[in-house]
VMD Tcl script that draws the C-alpha trace (Angstrom):
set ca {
  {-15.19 -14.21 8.38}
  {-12.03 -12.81 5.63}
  {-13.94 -10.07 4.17}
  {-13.38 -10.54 -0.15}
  {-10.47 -8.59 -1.69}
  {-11.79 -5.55 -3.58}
  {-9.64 -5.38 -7.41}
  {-8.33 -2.33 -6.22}
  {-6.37 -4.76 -3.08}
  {-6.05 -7.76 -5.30}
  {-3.64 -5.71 -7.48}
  {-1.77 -4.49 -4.59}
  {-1.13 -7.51 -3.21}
  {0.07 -9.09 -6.36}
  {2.34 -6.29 -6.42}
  {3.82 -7.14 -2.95}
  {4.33 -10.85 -3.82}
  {5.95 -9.40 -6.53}
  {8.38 -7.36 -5.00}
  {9.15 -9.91 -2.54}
  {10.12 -12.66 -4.63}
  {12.89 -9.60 -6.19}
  {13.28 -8.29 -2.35}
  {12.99 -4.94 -3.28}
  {11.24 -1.76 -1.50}
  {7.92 -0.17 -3.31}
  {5.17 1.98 -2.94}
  {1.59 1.36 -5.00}
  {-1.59 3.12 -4.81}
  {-3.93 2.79 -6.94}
  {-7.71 4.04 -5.90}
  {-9.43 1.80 -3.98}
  {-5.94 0.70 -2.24}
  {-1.93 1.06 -1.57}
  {0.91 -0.66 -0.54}
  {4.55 -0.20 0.67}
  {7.33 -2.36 1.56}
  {10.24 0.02 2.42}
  {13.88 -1.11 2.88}
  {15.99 2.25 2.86}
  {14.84 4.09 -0.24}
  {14.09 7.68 0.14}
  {12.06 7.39 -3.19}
  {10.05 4.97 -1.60}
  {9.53 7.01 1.99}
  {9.05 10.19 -0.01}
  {6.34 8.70 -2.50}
  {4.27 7.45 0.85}
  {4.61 10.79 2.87}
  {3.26 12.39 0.41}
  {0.34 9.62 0.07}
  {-0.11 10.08 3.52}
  {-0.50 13.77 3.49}
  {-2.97 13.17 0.97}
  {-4.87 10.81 3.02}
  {-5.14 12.82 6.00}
  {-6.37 15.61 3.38}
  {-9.30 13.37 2.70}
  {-10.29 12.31 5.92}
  {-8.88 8.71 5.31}
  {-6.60 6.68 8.18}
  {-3.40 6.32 6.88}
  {-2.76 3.76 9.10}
  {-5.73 1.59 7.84}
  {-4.41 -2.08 7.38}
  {-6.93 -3.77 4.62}
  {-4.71 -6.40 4.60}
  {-5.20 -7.12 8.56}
  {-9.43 -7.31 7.53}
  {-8.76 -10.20 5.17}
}
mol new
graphics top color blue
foreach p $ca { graphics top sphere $p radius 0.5 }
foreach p [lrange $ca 0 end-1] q [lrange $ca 1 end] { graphics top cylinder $p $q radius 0.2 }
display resetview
């Protein structure tokens, strides 16, 4: 059973069909969710490290896949 999309992931993955149909690498997060799609840009890597780091922080995966529960 596809669990329903929270706003929060709704927005995120508009984002990523966004950035697909331009093919280009981003990083969202938003609270609630994120989302990357990285294609050499160290703006990009940077801005999810640090998202990372701040995950960790707060006791959340980083490696969490909402988009794998839908």
């Amino acid at each position: 059973m596809k669990k329903q999309l929270t706003k929060a992931q709704e927005f995120c993955s508009k984002v990523k069909d966004l950035a697909t149909c331009y093919n280009i690498p981003f990083f969202v997060v938003t609270e609630g969710a994120s989302a990357t799609f990285n294609k050499n840009s160290k703006a990009v890597a940077n801005a999810r490290k640090a998202h990372i780091q701040w995950e960790k922080a707060h006791k959340i995966d980083p490696n969490h896949d909402w988009e794998k529960d839908n």
